[in-house]
C-alpha positions in Angstrom: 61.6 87.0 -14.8 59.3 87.4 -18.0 56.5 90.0 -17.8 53.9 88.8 -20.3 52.8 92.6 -20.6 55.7 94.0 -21.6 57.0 90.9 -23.6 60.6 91.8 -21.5 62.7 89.9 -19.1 65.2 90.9 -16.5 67.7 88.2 -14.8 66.6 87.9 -10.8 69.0 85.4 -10.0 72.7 86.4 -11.0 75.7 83.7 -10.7 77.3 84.6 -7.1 81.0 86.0 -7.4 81.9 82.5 -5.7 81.5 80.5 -8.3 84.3 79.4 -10.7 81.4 80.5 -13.4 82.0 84.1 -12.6 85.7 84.0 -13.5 87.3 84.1 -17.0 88.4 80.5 -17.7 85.7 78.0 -19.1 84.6 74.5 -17.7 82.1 72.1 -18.6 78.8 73.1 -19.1 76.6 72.5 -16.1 72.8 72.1 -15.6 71.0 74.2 -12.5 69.9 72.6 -9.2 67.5 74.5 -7.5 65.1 74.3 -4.3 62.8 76.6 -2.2 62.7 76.3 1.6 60.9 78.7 3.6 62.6 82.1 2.5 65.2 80.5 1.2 66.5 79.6 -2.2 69.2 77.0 -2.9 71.3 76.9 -6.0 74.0 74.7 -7.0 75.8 74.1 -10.6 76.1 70.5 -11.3 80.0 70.2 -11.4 80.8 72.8 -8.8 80.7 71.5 -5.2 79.5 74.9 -3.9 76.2 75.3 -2.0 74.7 79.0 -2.7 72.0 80.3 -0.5 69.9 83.1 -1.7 67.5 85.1 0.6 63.8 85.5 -0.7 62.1 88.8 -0.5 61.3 91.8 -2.3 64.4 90.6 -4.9 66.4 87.5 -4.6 69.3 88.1 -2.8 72.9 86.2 -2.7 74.3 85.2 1.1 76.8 82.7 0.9 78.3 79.8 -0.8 78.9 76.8 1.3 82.0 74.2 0.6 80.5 70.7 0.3 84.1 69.6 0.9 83.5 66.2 -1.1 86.2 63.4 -0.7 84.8 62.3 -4.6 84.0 64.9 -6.7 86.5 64.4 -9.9 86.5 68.1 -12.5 87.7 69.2 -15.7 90.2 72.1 -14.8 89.6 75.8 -16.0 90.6 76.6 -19.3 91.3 79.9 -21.4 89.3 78.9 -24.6 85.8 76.6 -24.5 85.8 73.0 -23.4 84.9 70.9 -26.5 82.8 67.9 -26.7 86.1 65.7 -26.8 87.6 67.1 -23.7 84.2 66.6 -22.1 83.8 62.4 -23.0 87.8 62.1 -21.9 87.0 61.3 -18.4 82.8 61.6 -16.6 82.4 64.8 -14.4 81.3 64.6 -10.8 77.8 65.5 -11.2 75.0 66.8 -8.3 72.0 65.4 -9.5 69.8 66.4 -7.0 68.8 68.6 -4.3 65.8 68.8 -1.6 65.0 70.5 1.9 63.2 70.6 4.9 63.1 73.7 7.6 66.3 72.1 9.1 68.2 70.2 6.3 69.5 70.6 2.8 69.9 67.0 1.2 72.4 66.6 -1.8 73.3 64.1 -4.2 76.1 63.8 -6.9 78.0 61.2 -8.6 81.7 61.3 -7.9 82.6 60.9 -11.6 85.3 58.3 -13.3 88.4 59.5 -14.5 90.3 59.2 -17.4 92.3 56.1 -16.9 89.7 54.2 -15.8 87.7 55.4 -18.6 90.4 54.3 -21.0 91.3 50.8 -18.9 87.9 49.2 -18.8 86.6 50.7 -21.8 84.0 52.5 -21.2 83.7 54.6 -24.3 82.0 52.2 -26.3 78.5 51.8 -26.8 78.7 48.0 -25.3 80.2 49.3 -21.9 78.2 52.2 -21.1 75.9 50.2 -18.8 78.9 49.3 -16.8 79.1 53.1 -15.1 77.6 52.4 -12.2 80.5 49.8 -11.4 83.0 53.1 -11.5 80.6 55.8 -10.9 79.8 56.1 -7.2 76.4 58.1 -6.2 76.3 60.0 -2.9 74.2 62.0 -0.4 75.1 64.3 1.4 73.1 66.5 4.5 73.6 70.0 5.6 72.1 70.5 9.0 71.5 74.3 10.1 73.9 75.4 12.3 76.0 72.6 12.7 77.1 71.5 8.9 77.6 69.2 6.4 77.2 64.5 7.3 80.1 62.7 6.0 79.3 61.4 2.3 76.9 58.5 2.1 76.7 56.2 -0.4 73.9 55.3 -2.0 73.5 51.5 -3.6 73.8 51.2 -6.9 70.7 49.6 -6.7 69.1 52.9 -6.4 69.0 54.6 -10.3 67.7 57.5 -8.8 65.9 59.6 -5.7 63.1 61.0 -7.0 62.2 63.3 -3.9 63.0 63.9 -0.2 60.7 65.9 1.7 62.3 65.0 5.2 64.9 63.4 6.4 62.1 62.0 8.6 59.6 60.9 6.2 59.9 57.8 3.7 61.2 59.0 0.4 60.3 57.6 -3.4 63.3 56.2 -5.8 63.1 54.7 -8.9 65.6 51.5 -9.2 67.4 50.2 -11.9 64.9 47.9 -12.5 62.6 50.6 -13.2 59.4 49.6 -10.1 59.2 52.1 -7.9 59.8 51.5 -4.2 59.0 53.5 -0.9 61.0 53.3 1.6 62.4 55.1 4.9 65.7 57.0 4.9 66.6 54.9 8.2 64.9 51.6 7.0 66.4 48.5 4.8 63.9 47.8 2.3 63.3 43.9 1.0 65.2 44.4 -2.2 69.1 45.2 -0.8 70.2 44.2 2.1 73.2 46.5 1.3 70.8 50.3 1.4 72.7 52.9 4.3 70.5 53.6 7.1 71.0 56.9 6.4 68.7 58.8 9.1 71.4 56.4 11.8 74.4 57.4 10.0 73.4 60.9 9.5 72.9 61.2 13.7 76.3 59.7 14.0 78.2 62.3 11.7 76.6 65.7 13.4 77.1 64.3 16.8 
């Protein structure tokens, strides 16, 4: 928080003792994922597959981390001195890319990442290739649902490039595809484009049951 008076700034969120990022070893650098629900904020770091809940009130508050136990989620492991740039391009990091909520849901999605082998096999360092991740690079949803917990992992087509906001897993959400037109569509509807898009709003009932 920056207090334009003062010119000072003082942290109000602090990384939760759960998270590898509190330890001593060093991993790839992440980027922050952050929503606002109610009294509620949700953090994740992009290549941890922990949830952390932070109560909002007088001061920000942590609560808990919660396991997304994904099947998919491929990591560099810990290290004692700083990941360089060519451990980071050896192999592509499972990556959340995204998170939303609604009173009753926290929605996220992440790429499972490509390891190294298949990164070597097919290629796909060079320049020529690098369209060609989505072929290795799966993209998934996963749902959190209060008080009962986390869907099974969901895929989402690859001809989705990316979910640009879910306000409810009730409502019609926007995402941008790879042919860069925008589309609306439900989260339990097939839109005209793919015959292949989850019903996800279906699939989602049949995992919490």
């Amino acid at each position: 928080m920056y207090d334009l008076k003062t010119k000072t700034s003082r942290p109000v969120i602090r990384t939760p003792l759960s998270s590898k990022f509190s330890t001593e070893e060093f991993f790839g650098r992440p980027t922050v994922n952050f929503t606002l629900e109610i009294d509620s904020l949700y953090l994740t770091f992009s290549n941890e597959s922990l949830l952390h809940v932070y109560a909002m009130g007088d001061r920000i508050r942590w609560e808990r981390s919660i396991d997304m136990e994904p099947t998919d989620f491929k990591l560099l492991p810990g290290q004692k001195t700083t990941v360089t740039h060519q451990e980071r391009i050896t192999m592509n990091e499972a990556q959340i890319h995204g998170m939303y909520a609604d009173p009753n849901h926290i929605m996220v999605t992440y790429y499972g990442g490509i390891d190294s082998e298949t990164i070597v096999n097919n290629s796909l360092k060079d320049r020529e290739n690098f369209s060609r991740y989505p072929e290795f690079r799966k993209n998934y949803i996963k749902i959190y649902k209060q008080g009962e917990g986390w869907s099974n992992e969901l895929l989402i087509p690859s001809k989705i490039k990316i979910i640009l906001n879910i306000e409810s897993v009730e409502k019609p959400f926007y995402a941008l595809r790879n042919d860069i037109s925008y589309q609306k569509t439900g989260i339990g509807e097939k839109p005209p484009y793919s015959s292949g898009f989850p019903a996800i709003s279906q699939s989602l009932s049949g995992t919490m049951a």
